[in-house]
C-alpha positions, 0 to 999 in steps of 0.5 A: 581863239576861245580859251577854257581860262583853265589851269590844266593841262589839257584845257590848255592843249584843248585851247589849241587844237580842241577847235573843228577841224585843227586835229584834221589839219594836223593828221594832213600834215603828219601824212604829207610832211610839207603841204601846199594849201590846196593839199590840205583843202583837198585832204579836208572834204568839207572844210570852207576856205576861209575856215581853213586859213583861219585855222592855220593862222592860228596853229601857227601862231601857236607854234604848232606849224610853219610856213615856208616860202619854197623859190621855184620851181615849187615857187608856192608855200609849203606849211610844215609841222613844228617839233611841237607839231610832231609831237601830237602825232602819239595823241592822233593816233590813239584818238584814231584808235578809240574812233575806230570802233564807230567806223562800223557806223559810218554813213554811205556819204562820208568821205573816204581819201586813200592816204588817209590809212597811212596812220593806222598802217604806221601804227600797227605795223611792224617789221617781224623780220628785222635781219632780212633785207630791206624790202619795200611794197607798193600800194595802189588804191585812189589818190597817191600811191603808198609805200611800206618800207622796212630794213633792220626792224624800222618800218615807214609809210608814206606817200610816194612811188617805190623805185623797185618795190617787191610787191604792189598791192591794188584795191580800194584803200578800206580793203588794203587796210583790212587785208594788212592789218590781219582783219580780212584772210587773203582769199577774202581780199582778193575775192572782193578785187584786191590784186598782189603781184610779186612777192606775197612774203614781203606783204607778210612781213608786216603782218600784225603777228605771224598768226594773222589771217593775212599771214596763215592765208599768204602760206597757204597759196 
């Protein structure tokens, strides 16, 4: 591992995870929690095999993430984020956030995977109704399903199927993203193919703020 020899900070961050690929690997498993090596290949388009276990040799010499051998009937490894780990998750999603403005120039060849939106959803979602009771949506695009649950004002995303959830929403990934995060009005989404089933109010309930386009086009069907 190449080191800046700097007596800062965040040279010294940057000596373990400023290498390509180590922040992605990180986001894979901020998302999945526990991850089997051919999850992370396959959350990580373009990565070489060889580079990829290069790269997890290294973060977890470096503490940032374990291994765990799970006995049957998993019977593989699962690779896990330390606490150190976790903590980098502030940083992920502000570095998401500064990027997200040069989305507008991506390439038709870029890769898109639909648990990918997962950190944006946690970071801009709130529960605006927290003495309701809890309510979970489910989110159908490519890939795994996502859920939304939030009961007493905690919200949480992740990649699962709700046992009983109160509303599903379908579409691509980028359209779900738009829609929830208040960017695109609700007769938009669903002109360009996003279906609702079950209660629009539990979609609303995580708006951005009651005046998001989601939320003012949800009161007006």
């Amino acid at each position: 591992m190449k080191s800046y020899k700097q007596r800062c900070g965040l040279a010294k961050a940057l000596d373990l995870v400023g290498d390509r690929w180590v922040l992605l690997i990180v986001r894979e498993l901020l998302i999945r929690q526990g991850c089997r090596f051919t999850d992370l290949k396959n959350g990580l388009p373009g990565i070489a095999t060889n580079l990829l276990s290069a790269r997890l040799k290294e973060l977890e010499a470096s503490g940032v993430i374990r291994r765990q051998e799970e006995p049957p009937p998993i019977a593989t490894t699962l690779f896990h984020l330390t606490d150190r780990g976790r903590a980098l998750e502030p940083a992920v999603q502000l570095l998401g956030a500064w990027g997200a403005p040069l989305l507008s120039k991506s390439r038709k060849e870029d890769a898109v995977l639909a648990h990918w939106i997962v950190l944006p959803l946690r970071q801009h979602l709130r529960d605006h109704t927290p003495n309701a009771p809890p309510v979970a949506v489910e989110l159908r695009s490519e890939g795994q399903p996502i859920v939304i649950s939030a009961a007493a004002g905690t919200l949480e995303v992740h990649l699962n199927s709700a046992q009983n959830p109160r509303a599903i929403v379908k579409g691509s990934s980028i359209q779900i993203l738009s829609l929830l995060l208040g960017k695109t009005e609700l007769k938009a989404a669903q002109s360009g193919g996003v279906q609702i089933t079950g209660d629009l109010n539990a979609v609303r309930r995580f708006a951005p703020d009651s005046a998001s386009p989601a939320a003012r086009s949800g009161r007006e069907t």
